[in-house]
FIZA-600879 format. One record per residue: z, y, x of N, C-alpha, C, O, CB in turn. Coordinates in steps of 0.05 Angstrom, whole numbers, padded with zeros to 5 digits, always signed. Each point is the difference from the previous one (the first is absolute). Glycine has a CB too. Layout:
N
ZYXZYXZYXZYXZYX
...
END
This chain:
244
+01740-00625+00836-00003+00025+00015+00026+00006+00014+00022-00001-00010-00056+00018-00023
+00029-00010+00062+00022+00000+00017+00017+00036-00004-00010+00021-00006-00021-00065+00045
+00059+00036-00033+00011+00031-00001-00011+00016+00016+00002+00024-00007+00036-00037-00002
-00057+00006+00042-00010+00022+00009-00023+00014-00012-00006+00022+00009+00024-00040+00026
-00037+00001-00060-00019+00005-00010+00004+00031-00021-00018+00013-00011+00008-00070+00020
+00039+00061-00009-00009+00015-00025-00001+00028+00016-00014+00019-00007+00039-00049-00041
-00010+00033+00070+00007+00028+00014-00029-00005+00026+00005+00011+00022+00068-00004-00031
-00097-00021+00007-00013-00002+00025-00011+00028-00005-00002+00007-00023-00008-00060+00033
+00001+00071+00012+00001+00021+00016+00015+00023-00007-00009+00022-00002-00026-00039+00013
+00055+00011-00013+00021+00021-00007+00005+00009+00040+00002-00012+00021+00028-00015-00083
-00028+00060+00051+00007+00019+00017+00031+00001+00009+00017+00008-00016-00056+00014-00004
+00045-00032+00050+00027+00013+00000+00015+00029-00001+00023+00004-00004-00031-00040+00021
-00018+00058-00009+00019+00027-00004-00008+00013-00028-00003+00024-00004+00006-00011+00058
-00006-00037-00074-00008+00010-00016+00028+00007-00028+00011-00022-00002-00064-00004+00026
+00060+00035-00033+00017+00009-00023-00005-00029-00015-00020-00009-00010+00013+00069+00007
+00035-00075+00005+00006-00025-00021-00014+00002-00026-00014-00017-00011+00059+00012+00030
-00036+00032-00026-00010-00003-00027-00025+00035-00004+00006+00023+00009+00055-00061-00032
-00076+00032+00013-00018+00031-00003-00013-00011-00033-00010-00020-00009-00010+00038+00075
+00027+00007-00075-00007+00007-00031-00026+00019+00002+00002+00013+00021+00052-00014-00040
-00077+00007+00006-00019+00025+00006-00008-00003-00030-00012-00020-00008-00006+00020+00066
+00023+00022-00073-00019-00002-00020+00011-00010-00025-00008+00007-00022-00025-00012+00055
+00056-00016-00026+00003-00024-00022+00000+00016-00036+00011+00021-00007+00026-00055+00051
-00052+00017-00061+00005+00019-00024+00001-00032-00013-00017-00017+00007-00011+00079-00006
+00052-00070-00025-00004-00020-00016-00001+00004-00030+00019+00010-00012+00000-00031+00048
-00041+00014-00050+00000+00017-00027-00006-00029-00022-00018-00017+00001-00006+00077+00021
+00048-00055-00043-00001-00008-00017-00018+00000-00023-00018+00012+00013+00050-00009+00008
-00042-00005-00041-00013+00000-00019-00026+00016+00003-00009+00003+00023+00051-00011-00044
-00055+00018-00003-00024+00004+00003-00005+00021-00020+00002-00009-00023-00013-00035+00041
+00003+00078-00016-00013+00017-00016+00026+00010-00009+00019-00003+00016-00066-00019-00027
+00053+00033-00014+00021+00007-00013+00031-00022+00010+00021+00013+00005-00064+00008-00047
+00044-00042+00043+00016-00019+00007+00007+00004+00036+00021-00010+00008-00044-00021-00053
+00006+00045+00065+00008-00002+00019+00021+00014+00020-00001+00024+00006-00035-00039-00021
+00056-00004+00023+00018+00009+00013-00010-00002+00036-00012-00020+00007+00048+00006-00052
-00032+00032+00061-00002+00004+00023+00033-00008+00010+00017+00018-00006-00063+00019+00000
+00056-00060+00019+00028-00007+00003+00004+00009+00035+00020-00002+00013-00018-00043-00056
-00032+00057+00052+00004-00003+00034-00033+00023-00005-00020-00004-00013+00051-00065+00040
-00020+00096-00006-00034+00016-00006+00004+00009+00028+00008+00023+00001-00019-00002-00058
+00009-00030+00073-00010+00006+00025+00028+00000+00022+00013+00019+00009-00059+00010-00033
+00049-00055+00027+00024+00006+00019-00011+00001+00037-00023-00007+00007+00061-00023-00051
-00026+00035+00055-00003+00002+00022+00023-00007+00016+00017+00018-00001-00048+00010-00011
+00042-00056+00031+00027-00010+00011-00008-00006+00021-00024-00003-00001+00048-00012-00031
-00014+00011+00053-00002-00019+00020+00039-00002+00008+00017+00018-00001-00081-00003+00022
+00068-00041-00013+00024-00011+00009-00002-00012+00013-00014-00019-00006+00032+00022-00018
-00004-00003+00059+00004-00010+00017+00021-00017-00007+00015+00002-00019-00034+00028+00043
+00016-00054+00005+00015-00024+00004+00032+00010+00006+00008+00017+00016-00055-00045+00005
+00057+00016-00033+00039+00017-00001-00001+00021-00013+00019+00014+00008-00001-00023+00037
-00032+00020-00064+00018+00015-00019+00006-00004-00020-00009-00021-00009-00001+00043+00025
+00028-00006-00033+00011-00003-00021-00003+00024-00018+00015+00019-00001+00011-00050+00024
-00047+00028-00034-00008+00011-00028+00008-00001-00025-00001-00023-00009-00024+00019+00030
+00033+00023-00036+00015+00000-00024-00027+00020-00018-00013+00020+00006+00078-00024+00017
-00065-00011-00045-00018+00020-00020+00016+00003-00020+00017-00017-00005-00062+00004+00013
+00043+00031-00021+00018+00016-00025-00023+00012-00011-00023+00004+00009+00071+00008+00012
-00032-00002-00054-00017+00011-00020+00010-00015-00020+00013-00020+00002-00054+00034+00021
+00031+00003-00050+00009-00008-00034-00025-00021+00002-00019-00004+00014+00043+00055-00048
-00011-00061+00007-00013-00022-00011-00027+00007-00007-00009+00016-00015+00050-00031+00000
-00052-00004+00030-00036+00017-00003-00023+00006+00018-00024-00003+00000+00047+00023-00027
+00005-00003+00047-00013+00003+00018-00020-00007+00011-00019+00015+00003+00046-00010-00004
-00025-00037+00009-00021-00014+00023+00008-00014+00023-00011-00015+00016-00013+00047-00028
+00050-00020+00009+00020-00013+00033+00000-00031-00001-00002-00013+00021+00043+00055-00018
-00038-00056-00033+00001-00035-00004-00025-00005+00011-00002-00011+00022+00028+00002-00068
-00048+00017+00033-00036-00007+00002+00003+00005+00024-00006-00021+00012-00026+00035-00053
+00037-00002+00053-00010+00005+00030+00013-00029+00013-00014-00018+00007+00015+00081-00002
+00036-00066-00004+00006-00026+00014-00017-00019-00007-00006-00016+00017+00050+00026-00014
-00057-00016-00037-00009-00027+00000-00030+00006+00007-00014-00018-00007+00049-00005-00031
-00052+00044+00051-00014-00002+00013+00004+00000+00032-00021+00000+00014+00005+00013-00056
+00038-00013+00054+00000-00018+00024+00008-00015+00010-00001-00008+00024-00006+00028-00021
+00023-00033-00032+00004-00018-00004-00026-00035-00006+00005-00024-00002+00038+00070-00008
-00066-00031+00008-00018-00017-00015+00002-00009-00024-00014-00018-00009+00008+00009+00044
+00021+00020-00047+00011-00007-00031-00021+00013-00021-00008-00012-00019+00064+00014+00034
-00066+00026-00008-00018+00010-00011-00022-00001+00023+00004-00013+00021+00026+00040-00056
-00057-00011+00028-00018-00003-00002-00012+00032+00008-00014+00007-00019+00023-00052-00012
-00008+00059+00047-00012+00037-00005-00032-00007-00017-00016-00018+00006+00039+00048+00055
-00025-00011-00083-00022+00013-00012-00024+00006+00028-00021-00013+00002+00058+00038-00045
-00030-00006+00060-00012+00011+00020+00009+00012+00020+00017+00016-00008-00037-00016-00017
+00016+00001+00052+00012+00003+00025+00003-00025+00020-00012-00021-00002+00035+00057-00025
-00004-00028+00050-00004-00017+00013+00039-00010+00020+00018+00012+00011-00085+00012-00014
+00063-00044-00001+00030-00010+00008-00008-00020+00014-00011-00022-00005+00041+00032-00032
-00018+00006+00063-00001-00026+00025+00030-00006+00010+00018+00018+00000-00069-00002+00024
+00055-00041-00017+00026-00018+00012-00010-00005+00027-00020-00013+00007+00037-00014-00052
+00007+00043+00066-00008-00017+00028-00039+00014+00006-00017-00016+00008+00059-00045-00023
-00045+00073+00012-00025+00005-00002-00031-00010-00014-00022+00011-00003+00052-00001+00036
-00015-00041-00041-00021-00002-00031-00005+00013-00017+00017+00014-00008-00007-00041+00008
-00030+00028-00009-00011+00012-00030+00010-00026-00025-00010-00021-00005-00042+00051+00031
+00071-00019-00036+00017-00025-00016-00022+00002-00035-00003-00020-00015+00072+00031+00045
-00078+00012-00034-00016-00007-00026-00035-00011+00009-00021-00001-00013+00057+00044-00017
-00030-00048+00051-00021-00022+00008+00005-00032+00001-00017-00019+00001+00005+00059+00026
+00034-00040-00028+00007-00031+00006+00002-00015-00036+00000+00013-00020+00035+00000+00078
-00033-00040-00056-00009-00011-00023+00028+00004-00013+00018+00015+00005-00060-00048+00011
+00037+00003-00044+00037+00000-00009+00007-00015+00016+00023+00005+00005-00016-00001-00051
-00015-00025+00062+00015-00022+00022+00010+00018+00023+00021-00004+00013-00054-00041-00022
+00020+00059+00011+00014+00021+00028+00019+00014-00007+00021-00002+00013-00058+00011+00007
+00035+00008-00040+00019+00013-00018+00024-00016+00006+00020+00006+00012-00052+00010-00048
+00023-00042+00021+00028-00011-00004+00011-00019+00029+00022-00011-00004-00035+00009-00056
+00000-00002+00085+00014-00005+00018+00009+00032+00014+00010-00004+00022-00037-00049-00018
+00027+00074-00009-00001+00017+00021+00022+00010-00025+00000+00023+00010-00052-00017+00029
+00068-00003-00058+00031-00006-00011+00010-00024+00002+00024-00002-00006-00029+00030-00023
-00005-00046+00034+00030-00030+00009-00006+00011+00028+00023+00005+00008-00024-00064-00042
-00015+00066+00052+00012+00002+00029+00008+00028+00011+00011+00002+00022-00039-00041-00013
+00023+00052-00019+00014+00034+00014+00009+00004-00021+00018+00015+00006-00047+00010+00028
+00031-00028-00060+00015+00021-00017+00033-00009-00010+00006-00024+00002-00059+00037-00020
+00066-00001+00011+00019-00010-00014+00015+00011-00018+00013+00019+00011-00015-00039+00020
+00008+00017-00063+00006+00011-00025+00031+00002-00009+00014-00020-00002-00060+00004-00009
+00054+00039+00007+00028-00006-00014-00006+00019-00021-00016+00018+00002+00053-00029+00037
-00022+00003-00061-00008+00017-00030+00031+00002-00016+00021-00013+00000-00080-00011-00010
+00047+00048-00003+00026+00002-00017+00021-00023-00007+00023-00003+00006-00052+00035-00022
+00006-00050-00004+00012-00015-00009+00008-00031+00022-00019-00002+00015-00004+00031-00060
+00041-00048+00051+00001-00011+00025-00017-00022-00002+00001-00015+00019+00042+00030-00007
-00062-00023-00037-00014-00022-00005+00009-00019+00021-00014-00004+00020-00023+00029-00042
+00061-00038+00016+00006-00025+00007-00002-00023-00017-00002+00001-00025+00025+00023+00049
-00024-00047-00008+00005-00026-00029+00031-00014-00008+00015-00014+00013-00068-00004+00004
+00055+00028-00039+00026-00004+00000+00004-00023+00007+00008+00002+00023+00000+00026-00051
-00008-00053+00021+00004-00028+00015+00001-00003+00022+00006-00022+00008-00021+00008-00033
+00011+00030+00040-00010-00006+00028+00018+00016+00013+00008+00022-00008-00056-00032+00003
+00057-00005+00033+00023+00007+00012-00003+00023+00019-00008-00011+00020+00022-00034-00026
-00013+00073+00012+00000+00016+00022-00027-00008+00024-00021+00012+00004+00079-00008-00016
-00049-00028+00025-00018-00012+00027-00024-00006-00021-00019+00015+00000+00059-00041+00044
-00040+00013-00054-00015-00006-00017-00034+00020-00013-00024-00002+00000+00080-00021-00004
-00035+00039-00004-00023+00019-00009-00014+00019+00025-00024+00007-00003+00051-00005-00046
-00012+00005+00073-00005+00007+00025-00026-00014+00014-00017+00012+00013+00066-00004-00013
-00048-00030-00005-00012-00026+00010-00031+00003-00015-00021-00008+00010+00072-00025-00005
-00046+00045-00030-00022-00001-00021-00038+00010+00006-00020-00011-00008+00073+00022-00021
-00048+00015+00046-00032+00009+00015+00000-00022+00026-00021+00001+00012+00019+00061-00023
+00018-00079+00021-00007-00011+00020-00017-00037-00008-00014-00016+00011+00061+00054+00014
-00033-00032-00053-00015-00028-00012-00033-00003+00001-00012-00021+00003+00052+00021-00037
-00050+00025+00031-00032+00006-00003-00018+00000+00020-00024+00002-00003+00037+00021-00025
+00002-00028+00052-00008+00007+00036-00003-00032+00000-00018-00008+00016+00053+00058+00013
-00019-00071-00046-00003-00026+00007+00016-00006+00023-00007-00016+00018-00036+00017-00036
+00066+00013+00017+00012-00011+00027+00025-00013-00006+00009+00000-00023-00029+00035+00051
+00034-00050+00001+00017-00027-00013+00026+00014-00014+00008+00022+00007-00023-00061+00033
+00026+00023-00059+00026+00006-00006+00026+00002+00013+00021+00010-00007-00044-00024-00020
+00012-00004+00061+00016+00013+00015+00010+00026+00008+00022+00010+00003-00035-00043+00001
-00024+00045-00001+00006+00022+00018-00001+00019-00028+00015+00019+00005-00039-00032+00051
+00018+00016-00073+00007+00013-00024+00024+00009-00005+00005+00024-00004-00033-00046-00008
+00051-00002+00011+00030+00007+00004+00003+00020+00028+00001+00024-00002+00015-00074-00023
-00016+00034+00051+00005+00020+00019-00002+00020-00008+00021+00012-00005-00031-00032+00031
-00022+00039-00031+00003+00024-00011+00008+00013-00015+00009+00023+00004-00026-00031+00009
+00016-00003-00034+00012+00014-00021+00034+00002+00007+00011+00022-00003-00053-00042-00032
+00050+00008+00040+00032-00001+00013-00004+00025+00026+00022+00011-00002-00009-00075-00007
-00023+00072+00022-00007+00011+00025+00008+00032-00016+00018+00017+00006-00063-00058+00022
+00013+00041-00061+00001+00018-00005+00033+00012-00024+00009+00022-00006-00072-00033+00023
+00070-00010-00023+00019+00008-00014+00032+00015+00016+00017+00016-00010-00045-00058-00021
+00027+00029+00059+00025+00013+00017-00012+00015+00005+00016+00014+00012+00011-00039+00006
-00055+00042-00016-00009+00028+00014+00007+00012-00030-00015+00020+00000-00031-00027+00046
+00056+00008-00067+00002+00012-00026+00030-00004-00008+00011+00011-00019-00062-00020+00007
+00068-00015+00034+00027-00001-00008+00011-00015-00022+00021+00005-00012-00026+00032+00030
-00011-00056-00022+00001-00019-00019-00001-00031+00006-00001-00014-00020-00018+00051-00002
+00019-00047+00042+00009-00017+00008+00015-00019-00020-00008-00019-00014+00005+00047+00052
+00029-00014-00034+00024-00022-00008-00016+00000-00036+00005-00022-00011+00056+00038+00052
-00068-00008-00050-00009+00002-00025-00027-00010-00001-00014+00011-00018+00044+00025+00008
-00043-00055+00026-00020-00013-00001-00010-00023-00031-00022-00002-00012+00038+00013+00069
+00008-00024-00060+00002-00025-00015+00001+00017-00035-00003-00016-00019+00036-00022+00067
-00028+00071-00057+00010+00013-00019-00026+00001-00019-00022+00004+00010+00061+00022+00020
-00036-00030-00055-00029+00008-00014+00001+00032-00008+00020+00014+00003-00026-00067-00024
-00010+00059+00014-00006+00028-00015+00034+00014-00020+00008+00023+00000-00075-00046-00008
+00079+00000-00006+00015+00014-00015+00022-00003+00004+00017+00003-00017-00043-00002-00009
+00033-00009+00059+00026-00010+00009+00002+00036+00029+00017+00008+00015-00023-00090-00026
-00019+00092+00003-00004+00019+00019+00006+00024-00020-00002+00000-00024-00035-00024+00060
+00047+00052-00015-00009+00020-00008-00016+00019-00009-00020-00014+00004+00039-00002+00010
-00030+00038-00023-00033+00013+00005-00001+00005+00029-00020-00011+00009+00013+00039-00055
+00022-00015+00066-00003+00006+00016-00013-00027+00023-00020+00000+00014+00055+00042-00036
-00011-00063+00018-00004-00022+00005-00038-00012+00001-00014-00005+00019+00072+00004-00041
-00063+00000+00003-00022-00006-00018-00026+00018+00014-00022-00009+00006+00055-00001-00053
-00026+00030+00048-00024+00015+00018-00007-00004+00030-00020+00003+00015+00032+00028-00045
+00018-00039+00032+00001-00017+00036-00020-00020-00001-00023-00003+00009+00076+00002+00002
-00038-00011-00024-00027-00030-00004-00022+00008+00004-00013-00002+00021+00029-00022-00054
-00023+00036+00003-00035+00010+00007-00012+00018+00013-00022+00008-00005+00020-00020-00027
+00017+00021+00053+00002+00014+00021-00008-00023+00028-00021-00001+00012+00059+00038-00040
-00015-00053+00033-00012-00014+00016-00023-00018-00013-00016-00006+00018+00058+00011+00008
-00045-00012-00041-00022-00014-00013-00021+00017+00005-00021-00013-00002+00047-00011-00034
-00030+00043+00040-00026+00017+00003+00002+00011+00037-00018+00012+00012+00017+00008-00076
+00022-00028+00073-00001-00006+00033-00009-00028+00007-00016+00000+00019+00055+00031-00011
-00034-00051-00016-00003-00018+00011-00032-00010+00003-00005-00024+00005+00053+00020-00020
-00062+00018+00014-00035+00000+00004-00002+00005+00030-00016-00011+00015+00000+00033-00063
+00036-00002+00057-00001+00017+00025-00027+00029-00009-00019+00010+00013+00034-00066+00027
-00007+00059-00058-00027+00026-00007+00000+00023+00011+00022+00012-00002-00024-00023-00037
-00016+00023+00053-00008+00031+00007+00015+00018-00013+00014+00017+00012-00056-00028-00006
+00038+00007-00037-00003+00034-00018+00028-00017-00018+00001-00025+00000-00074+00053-00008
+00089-00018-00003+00014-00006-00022-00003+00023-00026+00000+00023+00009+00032-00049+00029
-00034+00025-00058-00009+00010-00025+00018+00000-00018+00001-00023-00010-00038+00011+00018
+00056+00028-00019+00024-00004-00007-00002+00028-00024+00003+00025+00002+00024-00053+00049
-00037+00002-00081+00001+00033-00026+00032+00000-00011+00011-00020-00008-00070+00015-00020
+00068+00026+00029+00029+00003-00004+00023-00017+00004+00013-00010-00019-00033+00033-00008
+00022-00027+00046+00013-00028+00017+00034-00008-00005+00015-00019+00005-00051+00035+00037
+00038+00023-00062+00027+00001-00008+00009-00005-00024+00020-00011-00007-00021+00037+00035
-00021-00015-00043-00001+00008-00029+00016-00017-00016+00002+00008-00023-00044+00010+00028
+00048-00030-00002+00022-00025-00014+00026-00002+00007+00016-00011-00014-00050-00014+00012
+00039+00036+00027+00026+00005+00007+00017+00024-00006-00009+00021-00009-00009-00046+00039
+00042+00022-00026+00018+00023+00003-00003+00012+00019-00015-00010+00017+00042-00006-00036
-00013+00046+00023-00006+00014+00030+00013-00018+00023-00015+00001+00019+00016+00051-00039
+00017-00065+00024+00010-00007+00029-00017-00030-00005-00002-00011+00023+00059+00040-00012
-00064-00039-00022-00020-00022+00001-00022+00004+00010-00014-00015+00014+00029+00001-00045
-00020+00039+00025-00029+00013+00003+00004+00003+00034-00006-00015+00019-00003+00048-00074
+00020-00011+00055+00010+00003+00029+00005-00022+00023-00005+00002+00024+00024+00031-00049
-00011-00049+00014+00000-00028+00024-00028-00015+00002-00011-00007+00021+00063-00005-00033
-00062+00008-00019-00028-00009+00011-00025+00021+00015-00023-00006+00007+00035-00027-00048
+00004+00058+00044-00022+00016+00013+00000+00006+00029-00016+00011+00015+00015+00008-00057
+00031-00031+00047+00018+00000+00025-00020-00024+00013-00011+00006+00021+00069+00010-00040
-00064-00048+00004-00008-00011+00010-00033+00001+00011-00013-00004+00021+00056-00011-00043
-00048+00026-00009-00027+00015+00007-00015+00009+00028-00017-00010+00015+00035+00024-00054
+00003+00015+00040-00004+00014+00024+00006-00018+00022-00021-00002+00013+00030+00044-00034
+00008-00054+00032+00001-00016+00025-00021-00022-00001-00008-00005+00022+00059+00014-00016
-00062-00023-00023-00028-00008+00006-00018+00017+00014-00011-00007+00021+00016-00015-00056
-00009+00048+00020-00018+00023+00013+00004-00010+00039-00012-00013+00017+00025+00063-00067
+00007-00037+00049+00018+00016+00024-00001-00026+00023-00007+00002+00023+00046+00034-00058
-00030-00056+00021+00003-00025+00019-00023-00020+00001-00008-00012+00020+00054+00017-00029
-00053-00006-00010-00026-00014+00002-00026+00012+00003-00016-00014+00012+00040-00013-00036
-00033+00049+00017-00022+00014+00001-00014-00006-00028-00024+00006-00001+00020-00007+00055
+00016-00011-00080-00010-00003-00024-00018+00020+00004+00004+00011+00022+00032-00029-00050
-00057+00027+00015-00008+00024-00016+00009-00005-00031-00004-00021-00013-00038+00032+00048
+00052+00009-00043+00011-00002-00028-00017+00026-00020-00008+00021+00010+00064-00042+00012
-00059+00016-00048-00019+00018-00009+00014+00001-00031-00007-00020-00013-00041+00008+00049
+00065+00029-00050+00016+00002-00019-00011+00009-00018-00015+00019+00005+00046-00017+00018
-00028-00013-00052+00001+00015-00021+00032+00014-00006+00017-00015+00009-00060-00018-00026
+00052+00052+00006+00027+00012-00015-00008+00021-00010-00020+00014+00003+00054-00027+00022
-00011+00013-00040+00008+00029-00026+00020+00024+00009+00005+00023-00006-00005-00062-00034
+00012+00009+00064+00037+00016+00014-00007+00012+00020-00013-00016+00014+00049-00017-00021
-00034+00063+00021-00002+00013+00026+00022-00009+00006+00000+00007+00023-00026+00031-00025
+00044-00048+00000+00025-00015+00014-00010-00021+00019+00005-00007+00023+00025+00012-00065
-00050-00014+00020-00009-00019+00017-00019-00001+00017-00001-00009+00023+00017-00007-00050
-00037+00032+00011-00024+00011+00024+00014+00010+00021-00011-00015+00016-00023+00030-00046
+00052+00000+00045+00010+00006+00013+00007-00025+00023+00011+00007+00021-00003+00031-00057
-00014-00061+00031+00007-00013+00018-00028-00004+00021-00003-00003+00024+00044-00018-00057
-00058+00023+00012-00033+00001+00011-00004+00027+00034+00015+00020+00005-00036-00031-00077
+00005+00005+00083-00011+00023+00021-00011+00017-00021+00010+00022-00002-00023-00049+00049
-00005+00022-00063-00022+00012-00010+00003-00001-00028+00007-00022-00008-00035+00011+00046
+00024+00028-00054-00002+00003-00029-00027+00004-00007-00013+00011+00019+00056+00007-00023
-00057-00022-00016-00020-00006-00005+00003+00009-00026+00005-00019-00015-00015-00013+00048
+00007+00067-00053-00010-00001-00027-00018-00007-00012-00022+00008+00008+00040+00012-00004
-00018-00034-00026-00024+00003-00023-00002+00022-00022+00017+00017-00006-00016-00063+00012
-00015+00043-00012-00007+00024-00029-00021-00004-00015-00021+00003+00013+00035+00032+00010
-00017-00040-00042-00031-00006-00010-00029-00017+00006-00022+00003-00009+00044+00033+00006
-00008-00055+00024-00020-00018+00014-00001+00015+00025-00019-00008+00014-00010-00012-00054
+00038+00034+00049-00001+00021+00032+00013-00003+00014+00020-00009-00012-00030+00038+00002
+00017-00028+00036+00023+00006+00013+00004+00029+00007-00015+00010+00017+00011-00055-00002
+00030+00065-00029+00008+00022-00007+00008+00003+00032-00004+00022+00011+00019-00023-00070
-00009-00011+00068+00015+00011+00027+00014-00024+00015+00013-00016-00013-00003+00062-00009
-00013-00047+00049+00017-00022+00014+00027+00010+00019-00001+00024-00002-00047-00050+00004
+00056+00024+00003+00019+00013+00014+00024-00022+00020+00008-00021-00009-00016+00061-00036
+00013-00034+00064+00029-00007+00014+00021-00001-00015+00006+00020-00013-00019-00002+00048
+00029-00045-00034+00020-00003-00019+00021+00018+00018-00002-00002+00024-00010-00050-00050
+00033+00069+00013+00014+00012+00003+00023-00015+00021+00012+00017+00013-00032+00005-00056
+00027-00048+00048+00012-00005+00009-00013-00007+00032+00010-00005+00022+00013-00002-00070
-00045+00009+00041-00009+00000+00034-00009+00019+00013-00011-00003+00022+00000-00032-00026
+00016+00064-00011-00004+00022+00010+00015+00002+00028-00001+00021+00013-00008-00005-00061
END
């Protein structure tokens, strides 16, 4: 199945991403948790969305539902103007190796494996040559400033370092949407701060759309858009203060 197959009749003035309804519910009768009860989103192409809220909230469930990671209970989530809980798991899973791209708390790298290396790693699945694999991944590691530190494994790096990687490792797809659950959370504040520095100039220079999980309004603050949770809801969205 071809990459144009998974987005065929997608709308161009349509909202990248539209949420209506979404509710994802755990368990069953006395046991049931509601983790998502009726959200309602849409996100355009170039922005940068930050969701916040305590532990519980719903702000995670929501990224790994547009992420394709989860699954909505009920509602409706379209990509590009697809209806995405229409599409199978093979669609699912070509329509995250080709528009999506993941950075997570933790930098799930392989430690053995050298910087270019693990960069190189979503491009192995496309089946494409190890030539052009390097090219890119090298391409994506100087757009992250890591270059000269190509040849470095995981424990010859920093954290900050380390999020670069799987930073460009989750560029080097060329993806639409980037998905990033607490991108800091492992760092110190000026670590934090530089990888959010790099963050944002993806936005800005590339037209990423970026879509955040955090805990830090330091950091939400780098976002256009804040996005609360509360109880599986969204409490309120608002203009990040710095782009007032």
């Amino acid at each position: 199945m071809s990459r144009l197959r998974v987005i065929q009749g997608g709308q161009s003035d349509a909202p990248l991403v539209s949420l209506k309804g979404i509710t994802r519910v755990y368990g069953e009768g006395a046991a049931e948790v509601r983790a998502l009860d009726g959200i309602d989103l849409e996100v355009r192409q170039g922005d940068f969305v930050a969701f916040m809220g305590p532990s519980g909230s719903g702000k995670s469930t929501c990224l790994n539902v547009l992420g394709c990671l989860d699954v909505p209970t009920t509602g409706s989530y379209a990509f590009a103007g697809v209806e995405v809980t229409d599409l199978d798991q093979v669609q699912r899973a070509l329509l995250r190796r080709h528009y999506l791209g993941f950075v997570f708390q933790g930098f799930n790298l392989l430690a053995r494996t050298s910087a270019v290396e693990n960069v190189e790693l979503p491009l192995v699945y496309r089946g494409m040559s190890s030539r052009e694999r390097r090219i890119r991944a090298l391409e994506a590691l100087d757009e992250v400033g890591l270059l000269e530190w190509q040849s470095h494994k995981p424990n010859e790096l920093s954290g900050g370092q380390q999020q670069r990687v799987a930073i460009a490792r989750a560029l080097v797809s060329g993806p639409q949407v980037l998905l990033a659950d607490e991108p800091t959370g492992n760092l110190d504040s000026e670590r934090g701060r530089d990888i959010m520095r790099v963050v944002q100039k993806l936005n800005r220079d590339r037209g990423i759309t970026i879509v955040m999980v955090t805990h830090e309004e330091e950091i939400a603050a780098y976002a256009d858009r804040t996005v609360h949770f509360l109880d599986g809801r969204i409490a309120r969205s608002e203009v990040s203060k710095a782009q007032v």
